[in-house]
N, C-alpha and C positions, 0 to 999 in steps of 0.2 A: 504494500500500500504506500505510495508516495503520496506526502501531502493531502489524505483524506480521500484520495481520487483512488477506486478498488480498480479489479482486470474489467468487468464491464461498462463502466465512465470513461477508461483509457481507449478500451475499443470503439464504442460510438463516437468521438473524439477523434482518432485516426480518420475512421469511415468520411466522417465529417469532411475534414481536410483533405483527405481523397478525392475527395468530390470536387470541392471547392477548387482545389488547384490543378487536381489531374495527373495523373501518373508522371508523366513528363518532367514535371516544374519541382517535385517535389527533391532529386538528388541537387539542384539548384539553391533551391531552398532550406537546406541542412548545410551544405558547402557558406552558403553566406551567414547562417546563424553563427557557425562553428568558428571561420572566421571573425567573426563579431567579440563572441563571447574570446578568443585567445588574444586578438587586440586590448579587449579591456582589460585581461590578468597582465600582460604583457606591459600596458601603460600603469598600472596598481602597482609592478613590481621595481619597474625603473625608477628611479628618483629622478625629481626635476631636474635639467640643467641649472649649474649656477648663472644667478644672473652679472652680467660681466659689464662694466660700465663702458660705456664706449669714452675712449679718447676724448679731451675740452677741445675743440678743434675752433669751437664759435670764441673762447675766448682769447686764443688770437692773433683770428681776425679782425677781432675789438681793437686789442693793443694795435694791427699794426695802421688801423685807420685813425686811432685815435695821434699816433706820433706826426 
């Protein structure tokens, strides 16, 4: 039993989906889920990049306008 849903809610469930998307779409449809779900452990697991200050470049170009 996953999450309260027994083997016949899982089957009508399937049928359902079946239907709706059609034989065809469905190996599509698990390829992009699958994908999905291992991008998001995959970004969960990485740490951010540090954020890295860029170069004062504007100040200067202050100094050398202001000389």
């Amino acid at each position: 039993m996953i999450g309260g849903l027994g083997m016949p809610e899982l089957i009508i469930i399937g049928i359902i989906v079946l239907i709706i998307f059609g034989a065809g779409k469905l190996p599509e449809i698990g390829s992009g889920v699958g994908k999905a779900i291992r991008g998001f452990k995959d970004a969960v697991k990485t740490p951010p990049p540090e954020e890295i200050a860029p170069p004062k470049q504007e100040s200067k170009k202050i100094e050398e306008k202001s000389e």
